[in-house]
C-alpha positions as CSV (number, residue, x, y, z in Angstrom):
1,X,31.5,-1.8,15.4
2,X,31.9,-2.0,19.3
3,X,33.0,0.7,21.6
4,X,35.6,0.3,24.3
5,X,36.1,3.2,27.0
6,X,39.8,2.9,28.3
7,X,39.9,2.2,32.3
8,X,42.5,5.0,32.9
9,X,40.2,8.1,31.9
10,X,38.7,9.8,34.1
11,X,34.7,9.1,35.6
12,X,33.7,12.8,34.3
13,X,35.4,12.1,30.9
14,X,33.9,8.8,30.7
15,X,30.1,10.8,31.3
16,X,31.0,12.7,28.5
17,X,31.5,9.9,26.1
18,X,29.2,7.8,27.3
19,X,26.7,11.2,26.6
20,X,28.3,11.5,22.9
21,X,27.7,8.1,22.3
22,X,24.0,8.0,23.7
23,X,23.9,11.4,21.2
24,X,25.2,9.8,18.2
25,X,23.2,6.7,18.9
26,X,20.2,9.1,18.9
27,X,20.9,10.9,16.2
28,X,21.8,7.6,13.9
29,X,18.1,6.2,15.1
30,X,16.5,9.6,13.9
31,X,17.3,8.1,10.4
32,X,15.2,5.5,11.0
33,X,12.3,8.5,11.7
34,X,12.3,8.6,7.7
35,X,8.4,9.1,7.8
36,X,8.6,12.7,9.5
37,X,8.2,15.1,6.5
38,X,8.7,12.2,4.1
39,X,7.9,13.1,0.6
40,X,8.7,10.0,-0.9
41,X,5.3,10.4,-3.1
42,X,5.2,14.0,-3.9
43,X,6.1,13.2,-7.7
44,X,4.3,10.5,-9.5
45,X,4.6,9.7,-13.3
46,X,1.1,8.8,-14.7
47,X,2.2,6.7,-17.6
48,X,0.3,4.8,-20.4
49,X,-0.2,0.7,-20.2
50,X,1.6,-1.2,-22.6
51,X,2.1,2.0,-24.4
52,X,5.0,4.6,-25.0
53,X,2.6,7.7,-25.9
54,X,-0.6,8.1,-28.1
55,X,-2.4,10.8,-30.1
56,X,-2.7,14.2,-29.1
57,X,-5.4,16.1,-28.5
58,X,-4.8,19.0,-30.5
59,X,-4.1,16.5,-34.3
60,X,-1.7,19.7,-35.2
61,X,0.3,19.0,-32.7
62,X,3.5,17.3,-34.2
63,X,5.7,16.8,-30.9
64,X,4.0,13.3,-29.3
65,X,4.0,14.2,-25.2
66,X,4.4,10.9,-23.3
67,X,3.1,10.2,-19.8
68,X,2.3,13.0,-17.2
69,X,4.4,14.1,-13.8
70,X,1.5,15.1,-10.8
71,X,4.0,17.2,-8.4
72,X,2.6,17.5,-5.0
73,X,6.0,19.2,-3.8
74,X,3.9,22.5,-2.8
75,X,0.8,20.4,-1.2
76,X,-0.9,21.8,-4.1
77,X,-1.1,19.7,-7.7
78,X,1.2,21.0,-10.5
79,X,1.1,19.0,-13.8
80,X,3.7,18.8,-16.8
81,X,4.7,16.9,-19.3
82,X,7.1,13.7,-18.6
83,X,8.3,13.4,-22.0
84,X,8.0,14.2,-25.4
85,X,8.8,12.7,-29.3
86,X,9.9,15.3,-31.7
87,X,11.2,12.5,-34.3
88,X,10.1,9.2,-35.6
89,X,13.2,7.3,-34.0
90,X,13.3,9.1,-30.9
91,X,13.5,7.2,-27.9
92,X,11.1,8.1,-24.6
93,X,12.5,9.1,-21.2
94,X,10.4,6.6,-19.9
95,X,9.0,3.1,-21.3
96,X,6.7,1.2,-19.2
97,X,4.9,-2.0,-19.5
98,X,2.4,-1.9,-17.1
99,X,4.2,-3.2,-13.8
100,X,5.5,0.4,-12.8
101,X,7.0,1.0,-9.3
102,X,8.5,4.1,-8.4
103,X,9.5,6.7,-5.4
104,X,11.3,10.2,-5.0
105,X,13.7,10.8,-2.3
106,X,13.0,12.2,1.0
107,X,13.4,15.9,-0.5
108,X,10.3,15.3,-2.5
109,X,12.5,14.5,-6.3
110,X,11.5,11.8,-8.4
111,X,14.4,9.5,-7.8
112,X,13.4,6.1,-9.4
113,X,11.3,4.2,-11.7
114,X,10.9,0.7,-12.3
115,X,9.1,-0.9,-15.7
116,X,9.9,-4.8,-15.2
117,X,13.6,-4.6,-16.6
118,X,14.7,-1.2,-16.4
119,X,15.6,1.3,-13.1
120,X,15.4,4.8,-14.2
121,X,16.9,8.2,-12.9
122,X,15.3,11.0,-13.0
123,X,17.5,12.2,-15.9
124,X,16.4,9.5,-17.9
125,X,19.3,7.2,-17.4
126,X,18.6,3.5,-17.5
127,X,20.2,0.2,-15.8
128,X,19.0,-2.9,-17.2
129,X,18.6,-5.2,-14.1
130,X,19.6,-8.8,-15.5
131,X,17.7,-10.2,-12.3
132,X,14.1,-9.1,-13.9
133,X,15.2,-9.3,-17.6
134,X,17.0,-11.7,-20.4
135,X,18.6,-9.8,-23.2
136,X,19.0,-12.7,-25.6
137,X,15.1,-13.1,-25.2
138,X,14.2,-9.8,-25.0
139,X,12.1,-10.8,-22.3
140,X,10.8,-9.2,-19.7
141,X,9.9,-11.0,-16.7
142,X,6.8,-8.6,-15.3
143,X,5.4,-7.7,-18.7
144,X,1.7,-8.9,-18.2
145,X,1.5,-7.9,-14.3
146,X,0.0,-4.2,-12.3
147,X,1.7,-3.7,-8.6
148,X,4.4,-6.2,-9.3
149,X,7.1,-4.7,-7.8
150,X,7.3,-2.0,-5.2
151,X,10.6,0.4,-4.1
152,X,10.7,1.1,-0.7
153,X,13.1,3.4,1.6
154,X,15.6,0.8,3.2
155,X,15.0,1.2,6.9
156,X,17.4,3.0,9.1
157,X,19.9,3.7,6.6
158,X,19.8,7.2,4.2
159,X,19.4,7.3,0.9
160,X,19.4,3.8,0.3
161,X,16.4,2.0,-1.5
162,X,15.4,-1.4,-2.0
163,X,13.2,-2.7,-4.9
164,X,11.5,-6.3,-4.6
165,X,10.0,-7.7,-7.8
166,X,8.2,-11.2,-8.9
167,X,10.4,-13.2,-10.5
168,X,10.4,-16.7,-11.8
169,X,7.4,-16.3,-14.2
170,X,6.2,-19.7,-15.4
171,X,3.3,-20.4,-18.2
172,X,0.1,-20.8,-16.2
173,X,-2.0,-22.9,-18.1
174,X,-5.7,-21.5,-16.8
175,X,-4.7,-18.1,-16.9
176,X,-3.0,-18.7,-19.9
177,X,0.2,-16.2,-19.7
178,X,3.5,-16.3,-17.6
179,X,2.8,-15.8,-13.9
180,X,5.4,-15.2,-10.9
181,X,6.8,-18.5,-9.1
182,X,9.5,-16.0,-6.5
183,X,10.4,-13.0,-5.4
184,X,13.6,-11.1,-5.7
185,X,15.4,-8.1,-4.7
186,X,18.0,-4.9,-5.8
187,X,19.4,-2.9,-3.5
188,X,20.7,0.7,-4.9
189,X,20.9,4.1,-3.8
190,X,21.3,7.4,-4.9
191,X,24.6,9.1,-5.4
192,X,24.9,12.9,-4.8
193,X,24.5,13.6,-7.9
194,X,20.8,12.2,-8.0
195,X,22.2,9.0,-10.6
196,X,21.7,5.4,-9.2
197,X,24.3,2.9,-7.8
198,X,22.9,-1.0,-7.6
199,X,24.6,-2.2,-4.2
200,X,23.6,-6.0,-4.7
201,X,20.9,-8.3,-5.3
202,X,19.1,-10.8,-3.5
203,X,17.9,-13.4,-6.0
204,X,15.4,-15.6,-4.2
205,X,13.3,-14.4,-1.5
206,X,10.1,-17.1,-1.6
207,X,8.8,-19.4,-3.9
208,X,5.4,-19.5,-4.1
209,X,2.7,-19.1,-6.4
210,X,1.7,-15.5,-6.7
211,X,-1.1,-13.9,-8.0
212,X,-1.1,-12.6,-11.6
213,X,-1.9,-9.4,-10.8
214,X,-2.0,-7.2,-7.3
215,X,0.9,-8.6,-5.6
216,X,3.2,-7.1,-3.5
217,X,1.3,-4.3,-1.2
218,X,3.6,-2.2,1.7
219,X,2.9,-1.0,5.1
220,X,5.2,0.0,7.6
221,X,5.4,-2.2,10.1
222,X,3.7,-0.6,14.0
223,X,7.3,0.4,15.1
224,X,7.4,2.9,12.7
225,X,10.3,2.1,11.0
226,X,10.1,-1.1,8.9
227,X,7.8,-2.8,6.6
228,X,5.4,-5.5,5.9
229,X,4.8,-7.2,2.6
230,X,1.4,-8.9,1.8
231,X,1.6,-11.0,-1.2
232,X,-0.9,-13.6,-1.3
233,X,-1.2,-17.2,-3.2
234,X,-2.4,-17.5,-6.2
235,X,-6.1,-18.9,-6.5
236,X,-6.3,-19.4,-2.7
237,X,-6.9,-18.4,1.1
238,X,-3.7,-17.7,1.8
239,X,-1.2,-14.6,3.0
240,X,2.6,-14.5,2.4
241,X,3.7,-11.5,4.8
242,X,7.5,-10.7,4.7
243,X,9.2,-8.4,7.3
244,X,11.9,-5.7,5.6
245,X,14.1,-4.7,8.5
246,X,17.7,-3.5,8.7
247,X,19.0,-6.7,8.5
248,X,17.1,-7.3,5.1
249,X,13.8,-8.7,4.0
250,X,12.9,-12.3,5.3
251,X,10.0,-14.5,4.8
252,X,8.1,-14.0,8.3
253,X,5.0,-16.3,8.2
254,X,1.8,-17.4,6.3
255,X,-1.8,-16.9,7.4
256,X,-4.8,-18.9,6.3
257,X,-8.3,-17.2,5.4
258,X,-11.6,-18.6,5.4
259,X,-12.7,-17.3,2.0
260,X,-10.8,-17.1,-0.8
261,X,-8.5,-14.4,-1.3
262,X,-9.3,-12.3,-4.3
263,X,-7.1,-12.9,-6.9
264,X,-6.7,-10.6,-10.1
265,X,-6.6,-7.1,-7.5
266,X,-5.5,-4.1,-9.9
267,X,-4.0,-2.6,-7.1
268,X,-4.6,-3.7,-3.2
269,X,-4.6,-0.8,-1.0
270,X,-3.8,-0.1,2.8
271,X,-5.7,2.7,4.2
272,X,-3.5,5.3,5.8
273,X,-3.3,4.1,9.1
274,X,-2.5,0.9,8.2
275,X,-5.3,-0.8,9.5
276,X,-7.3,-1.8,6.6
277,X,-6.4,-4.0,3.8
278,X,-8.6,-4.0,0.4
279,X,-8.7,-6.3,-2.8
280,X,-10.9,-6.5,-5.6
281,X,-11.9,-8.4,-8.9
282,X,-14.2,-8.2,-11.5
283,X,-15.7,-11.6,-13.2
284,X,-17.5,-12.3,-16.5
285,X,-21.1,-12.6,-16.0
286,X,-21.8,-13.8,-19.3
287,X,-24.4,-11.6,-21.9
288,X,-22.2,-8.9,-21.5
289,X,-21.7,-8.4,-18.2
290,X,-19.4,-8.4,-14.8
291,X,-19.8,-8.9,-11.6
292,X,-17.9,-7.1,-9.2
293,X,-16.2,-8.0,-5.6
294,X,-14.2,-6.3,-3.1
295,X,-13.1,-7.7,0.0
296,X,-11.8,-5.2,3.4
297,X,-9.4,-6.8,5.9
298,X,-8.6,-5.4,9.2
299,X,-4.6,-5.7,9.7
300,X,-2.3,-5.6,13.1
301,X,0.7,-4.0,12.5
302,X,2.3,-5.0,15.1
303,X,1.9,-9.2,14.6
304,X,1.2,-9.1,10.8
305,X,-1.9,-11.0,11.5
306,X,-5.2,-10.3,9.2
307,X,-9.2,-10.6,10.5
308,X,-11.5,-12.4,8.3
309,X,-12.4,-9.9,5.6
310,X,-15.9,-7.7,4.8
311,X,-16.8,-9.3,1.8
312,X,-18.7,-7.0,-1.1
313,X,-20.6,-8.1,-4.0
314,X,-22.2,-6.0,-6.3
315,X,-25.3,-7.4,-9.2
316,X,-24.1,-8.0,-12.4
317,X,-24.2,-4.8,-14.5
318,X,-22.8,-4.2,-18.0
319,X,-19.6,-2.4,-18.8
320,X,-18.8,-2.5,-15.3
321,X,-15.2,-3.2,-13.3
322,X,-14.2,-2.7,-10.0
323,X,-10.2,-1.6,-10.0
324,X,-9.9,-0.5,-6.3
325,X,-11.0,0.4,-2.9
326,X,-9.5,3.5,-2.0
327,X,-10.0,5.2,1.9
328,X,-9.8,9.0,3.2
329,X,-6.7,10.2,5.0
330,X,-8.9,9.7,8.0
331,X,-9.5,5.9,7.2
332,X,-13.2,6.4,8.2
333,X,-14.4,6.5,4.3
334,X,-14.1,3.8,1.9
335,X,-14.4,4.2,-1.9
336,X,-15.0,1.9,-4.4
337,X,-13.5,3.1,-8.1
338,X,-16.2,0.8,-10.7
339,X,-16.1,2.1,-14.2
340,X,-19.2,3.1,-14.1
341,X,-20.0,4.3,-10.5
342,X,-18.3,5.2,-7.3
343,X,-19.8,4.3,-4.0
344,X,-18.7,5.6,-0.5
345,X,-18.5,3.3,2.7
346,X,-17.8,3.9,6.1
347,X,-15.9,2.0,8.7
348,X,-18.3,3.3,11.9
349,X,-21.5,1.7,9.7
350,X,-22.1,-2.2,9.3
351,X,-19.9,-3.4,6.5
352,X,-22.3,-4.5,3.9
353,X,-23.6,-3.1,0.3
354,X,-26.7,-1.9,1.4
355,X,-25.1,1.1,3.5
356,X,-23.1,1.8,0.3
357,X,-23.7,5.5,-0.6
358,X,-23.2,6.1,-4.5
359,X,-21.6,9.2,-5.2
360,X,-20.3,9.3,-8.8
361,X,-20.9,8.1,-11.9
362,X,-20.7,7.8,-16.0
363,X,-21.6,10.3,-17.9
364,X,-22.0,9.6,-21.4
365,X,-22.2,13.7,-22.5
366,X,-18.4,14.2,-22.0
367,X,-15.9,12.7,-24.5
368,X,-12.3,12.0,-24.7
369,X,-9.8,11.2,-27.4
370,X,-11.2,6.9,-27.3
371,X,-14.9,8.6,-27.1
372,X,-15.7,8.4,-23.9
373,X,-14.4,8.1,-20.0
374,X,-15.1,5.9,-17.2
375,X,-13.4,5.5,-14.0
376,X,-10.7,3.8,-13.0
377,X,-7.6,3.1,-10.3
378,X,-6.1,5.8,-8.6
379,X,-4.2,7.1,-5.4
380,X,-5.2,9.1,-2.7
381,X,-2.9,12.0,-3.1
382,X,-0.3,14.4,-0.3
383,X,-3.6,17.3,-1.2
384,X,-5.5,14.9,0.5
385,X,-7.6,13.9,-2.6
386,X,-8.2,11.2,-4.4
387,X,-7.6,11.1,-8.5
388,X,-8.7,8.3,-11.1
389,X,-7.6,7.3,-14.0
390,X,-9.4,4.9,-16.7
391,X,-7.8,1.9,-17.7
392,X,-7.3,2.9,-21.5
393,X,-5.5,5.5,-23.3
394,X,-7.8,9.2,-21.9
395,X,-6.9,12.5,-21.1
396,X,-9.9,13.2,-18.7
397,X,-9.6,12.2,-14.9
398,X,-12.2,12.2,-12.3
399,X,-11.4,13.7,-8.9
400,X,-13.2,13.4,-5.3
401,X,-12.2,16.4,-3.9
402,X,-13.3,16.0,-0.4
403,X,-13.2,12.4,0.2
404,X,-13.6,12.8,4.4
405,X,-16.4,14.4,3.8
406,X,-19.6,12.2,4.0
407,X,-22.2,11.0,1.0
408,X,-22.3,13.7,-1.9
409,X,-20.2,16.1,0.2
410,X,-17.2,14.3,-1.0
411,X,-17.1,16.7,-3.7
412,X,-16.7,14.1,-6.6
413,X,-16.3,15.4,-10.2
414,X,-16.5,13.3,-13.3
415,X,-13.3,13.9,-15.5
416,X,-12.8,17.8,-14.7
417,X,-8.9,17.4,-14.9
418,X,-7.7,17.1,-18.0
419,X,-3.4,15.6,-18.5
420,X,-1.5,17.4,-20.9
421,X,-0.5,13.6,-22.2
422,X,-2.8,11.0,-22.3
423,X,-1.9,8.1,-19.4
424,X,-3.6,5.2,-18.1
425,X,-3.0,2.3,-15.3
426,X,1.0,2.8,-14.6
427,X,0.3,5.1,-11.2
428,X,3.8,3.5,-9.4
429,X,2.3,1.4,-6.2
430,X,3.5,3.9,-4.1
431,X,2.6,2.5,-0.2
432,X,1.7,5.0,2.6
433,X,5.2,6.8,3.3
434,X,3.8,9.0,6.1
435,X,2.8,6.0,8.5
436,X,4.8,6.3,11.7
437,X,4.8,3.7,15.1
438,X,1.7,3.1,16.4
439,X,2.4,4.9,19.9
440,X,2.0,2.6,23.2
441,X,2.1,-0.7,21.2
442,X,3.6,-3.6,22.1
443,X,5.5,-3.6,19.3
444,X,6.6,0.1,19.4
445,X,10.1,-0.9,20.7
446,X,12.5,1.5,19.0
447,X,11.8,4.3,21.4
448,X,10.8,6.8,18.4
449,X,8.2,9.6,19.3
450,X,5.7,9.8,16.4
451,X,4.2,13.3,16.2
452,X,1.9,12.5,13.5
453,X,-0.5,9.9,15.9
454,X,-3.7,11.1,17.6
455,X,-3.4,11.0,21.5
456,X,-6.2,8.8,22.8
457,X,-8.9,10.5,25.0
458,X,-8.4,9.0,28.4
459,X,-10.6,6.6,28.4
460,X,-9.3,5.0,25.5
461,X,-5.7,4.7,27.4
462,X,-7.1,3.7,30.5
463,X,-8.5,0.7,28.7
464,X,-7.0,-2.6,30.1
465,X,-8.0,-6.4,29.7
466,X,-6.8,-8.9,32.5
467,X,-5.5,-11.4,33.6
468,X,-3.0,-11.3,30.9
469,X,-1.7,-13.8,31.1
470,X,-4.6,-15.9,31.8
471,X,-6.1,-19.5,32.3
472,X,-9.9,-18.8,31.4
473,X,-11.9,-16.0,32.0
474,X,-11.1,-12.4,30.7
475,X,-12.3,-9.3,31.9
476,X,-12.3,-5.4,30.7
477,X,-12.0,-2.1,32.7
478,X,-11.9,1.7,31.6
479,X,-15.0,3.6,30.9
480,X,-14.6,2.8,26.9
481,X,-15.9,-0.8,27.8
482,X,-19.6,0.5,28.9
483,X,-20.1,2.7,25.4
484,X,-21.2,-1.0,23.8
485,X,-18.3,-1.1,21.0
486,X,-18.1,-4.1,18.8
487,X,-15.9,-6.6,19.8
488,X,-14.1,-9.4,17.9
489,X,-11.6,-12.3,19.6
490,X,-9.2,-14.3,16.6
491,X,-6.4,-16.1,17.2
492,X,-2.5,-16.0,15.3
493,X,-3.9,-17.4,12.5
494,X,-6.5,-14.3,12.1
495,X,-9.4,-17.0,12.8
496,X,-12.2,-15.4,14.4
497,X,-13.0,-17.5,17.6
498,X,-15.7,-14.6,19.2
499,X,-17.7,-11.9,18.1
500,X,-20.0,-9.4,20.9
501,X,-19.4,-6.1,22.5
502,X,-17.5,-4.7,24.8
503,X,-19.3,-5.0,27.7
504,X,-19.3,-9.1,27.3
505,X,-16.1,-8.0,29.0
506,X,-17.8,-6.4,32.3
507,X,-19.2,-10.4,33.2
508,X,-15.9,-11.8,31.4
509,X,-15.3,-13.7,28.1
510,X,-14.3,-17.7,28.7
511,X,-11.0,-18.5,26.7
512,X,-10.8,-21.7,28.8
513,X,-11.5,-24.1,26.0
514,X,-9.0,-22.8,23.3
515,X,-5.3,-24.1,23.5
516,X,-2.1,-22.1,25.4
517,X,-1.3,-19.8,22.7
518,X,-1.5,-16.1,22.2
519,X,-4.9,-14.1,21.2
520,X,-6.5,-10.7,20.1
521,X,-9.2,-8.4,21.1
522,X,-10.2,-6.4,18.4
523,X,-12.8,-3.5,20.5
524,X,-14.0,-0.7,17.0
525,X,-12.8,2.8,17.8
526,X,-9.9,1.4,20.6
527,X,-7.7,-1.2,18.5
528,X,-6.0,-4.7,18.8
529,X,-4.6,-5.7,22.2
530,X,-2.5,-8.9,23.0
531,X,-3.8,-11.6,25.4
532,X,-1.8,-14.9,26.7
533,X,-3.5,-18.1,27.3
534,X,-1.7,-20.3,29.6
């Protein structure tokens, strides 16, 4: 819709509209501020994997409880019940089969929930979305995959949600089951009653080949208001990254790895500032045992662009699976969730498993309803802590309780919280809600003020490389550059093309032999700044 201010009023007058519009403008953009007091994740429905409910704990206990709700509306956990069986033909509230996406509104109520066919209310209501499901196969597309799908807040417009879902499953003869081929899209929102409306449906997004697991993982994009996508290839080095703006979600570019991206990722992870990016898998060994791997990414959220990953693996061990790499609200700490052990990494130390810290692990005393716990996937939680949960029907969870905290200050507990229902791998893939523009980027163009970001010290912002553009040599100023940071150049691609330190920039770093194009400096502790070659 345009505007049109008639000639004939009068030049006051037209200040005042033109000040009404610049207010209505302003206050139509603060919509797109949707991650100021977001609580998009303070309800989360642990459910059970390829399950409806199991056994009880107490065997007297006739009425069959079904999944459990964590509510973090109070920044402190409550837990309840989601459902419960009283008859032998009873239906549950919920159903899931293992890909489970879901999201509350911006008050902090569970809104929606996604199990491969079906979008659920809160109430229990269900839509069967035609797009993910076949009713005279009784098929459902997603059955075999974990962080399938994903529901996002649609950016700059309220209440309105957008789910995006593989699609296109087609037998995969190595892996031996149906695996995705595209990606599609619903659009809904919710009514004022709290029910759902579907808005429309975008059926084809991208073909490619994705992974069979671990494939769609969020972050909002560094302008604070939209999103990025990551959804690799399956059995290769390469990134699919999609862009969900207002106008939509398009297909905005691939990127090429050196190694391997890892393929059967439980659930890929950004940390909370968006900077890191984590996969895992776990491989048979043979005699009874797996070898774990986990891989760390560094990601610009301003060009989408990955660096060459940390690469992790740990010896062969028995009984052993690595589900996920979780970090801190801080995004200094690292954890990696094995079924046996947890171990803590941090960003400021070299990347590599010998400055691993273990600070969990099995024990074999404490038993549950299968006879025994281990660990498993989780979330870092709004009460700043991280939960597990194993991968098979259990009642017992393991917390870390302090996960900023270094080594065995973390606070970790093996399975201390016990569910009133039993629940396993369906945790939602809920992204990072809370992540607002990164302040002073390039790419921070929609003027919004995000009072969540850390002010750098001063000599952080007084941090500059130049000539940009430039022909051949770069150079650094600002008193950061003497305090010997590392330093890494790549190109678009995320190809590293120079590693050092931050005072290589004092004498100046040649970029006269690579091609016109645009680069990166990566300098630890500052960030990713932009440089032209001309």
């Amino acid at each position: 819709m345009g505007w049109v201010i008639h000639p004939a009023l009068s030049f006051d007058t037209m200040k005042i509209i033109i000040v009404l519009l610049i207010l209505i403008y302003s206050l139509n953009s603060s919509f797109s501020q949707n991650y100021i007091d977001q609580k998009y994740d303070r309800q989360r429905i642990i459910m059970d994997y390829f399950a409806s409910g199991c056994t009880n704990l107490d065997p007297n206990d006739t009425v069959i409880k079904v999944g459990t709700i964590f509510d973090f509306r109070n920044d402190t956990l409550e837990i309840r019940v989601a459902d419960t069986i009283k008859g032998p033909n009873q239906e549950v509230k919920y159903f899931t089969l293992g890909n489970v996406s879901q999201i509350c509104n911006k008050e902090g109520e569970f809104l929606a929930y996604f199990n491969g066919a079906k979008l659920w209310d809160r109430f229990g209501n269900n839509i069967v979305l035609n797009t993910f499901y076949n009713e005279e196969s009784n098929e459902y597309a997603s059955i075999y995959g974990l962080a399938n799908s994903v529901i996002l807040p649609f950016p700059g417009i309220n209440n309105q949600y957008i789910l995006i879902n593989a699609n296109e499953f087609v037998f995969d003869p190595i892996s031996g089951v149906k695996i995705a081929n595209d990606l599609s899209a619903i659009i809904f929102k919710e009514e004022n009653d709290g029910k759902l409306d579907i808005l429309g449906t975008i059926p084809q997004i991208y073909k490619d080949k994705y992974c069979f697991i671990g494939i769609i993982t969020a972050c909002r994009h560094a302008n604070g208001r939209d999103w990025w996508l990551v959804c690799p290839r399956r059995r290769s080095n390469v990134f699919n990254l999609f862009l969900l703006d207002p106008s939509g979600i398009k297909f905005h570019h691939s990127q090429t790895m050196s190694p391997n991206i890892l393929y059967s990722s439980y659930a890929p992870t950004f940390s909370p500032d968006g900077r890191w990016y984590t996969r895992t898998e776990s491989k048979n060994a043979g005699d009874g045992k797996r070898i774990d791997y986990g891989q760390i990414f560094e990601f610009d959220r301003c060009s989408g662009i990955f660096s060459e990953p940390y690469e992790y693996t740990f010896p062969a061990e028995d009984t052993t699976s690595l589900s996920q790499i979780i970090f801190d609200k801080t995004s200094q700490y690292f954890y990696f969730l094995r079924s046996g052990t947890i171990y803590q990494g941090n960003i400021n130390k070299p990347m590599t498993l010998e400055n691993l810290e273990k600070v969990g692990e099995f024990n074999s005393a404490i038993k549950d309803f299968s006879g025994f716990n281990v660990m498993g996937g989780g979330f870092l939680a709004p009460d700043n802590k991280i939960y597990t949960f194993d991968g098979r029907w259990s009642f017992g969870s393991s917390i870390i309780n302090y996960p900023s905290e270094e080594g065995q200050n973390c606070g970790f507990e093996y399975s201390t919280l016990w569910k009133p229902a039993c629940g396993s791998l369906g945790l939602g893939n809920m992204p990072d809600f809370n992540l607002g523009p990164v302040d002073g980027s390039s790419c921070d163009t929609l003027g919004l003020d995000n009072p969540l970001s850390v002010d750098l010290p001063k000599e952080k912002s007084d941090f500059i490389v130049y000539p940009n553009p430039t022909n051949g040599l770069i150079y650094g100023e600002g008193e950061i550059i003497y305090k010997n940071h590392f330093l890494k150049i790549f190109d678009i691609t995320g190809k590293t093309l120079y590693e050092g330190n931050s005072e290589d920039l004092r004498t100046g770093i040649d970029l006269s032999d690579q091609p016109s194009g645009i680069y990166f400096i990566y300098i630890h502790e500052i960030g990713i700044k932009k440089i032209v070659k001309i």
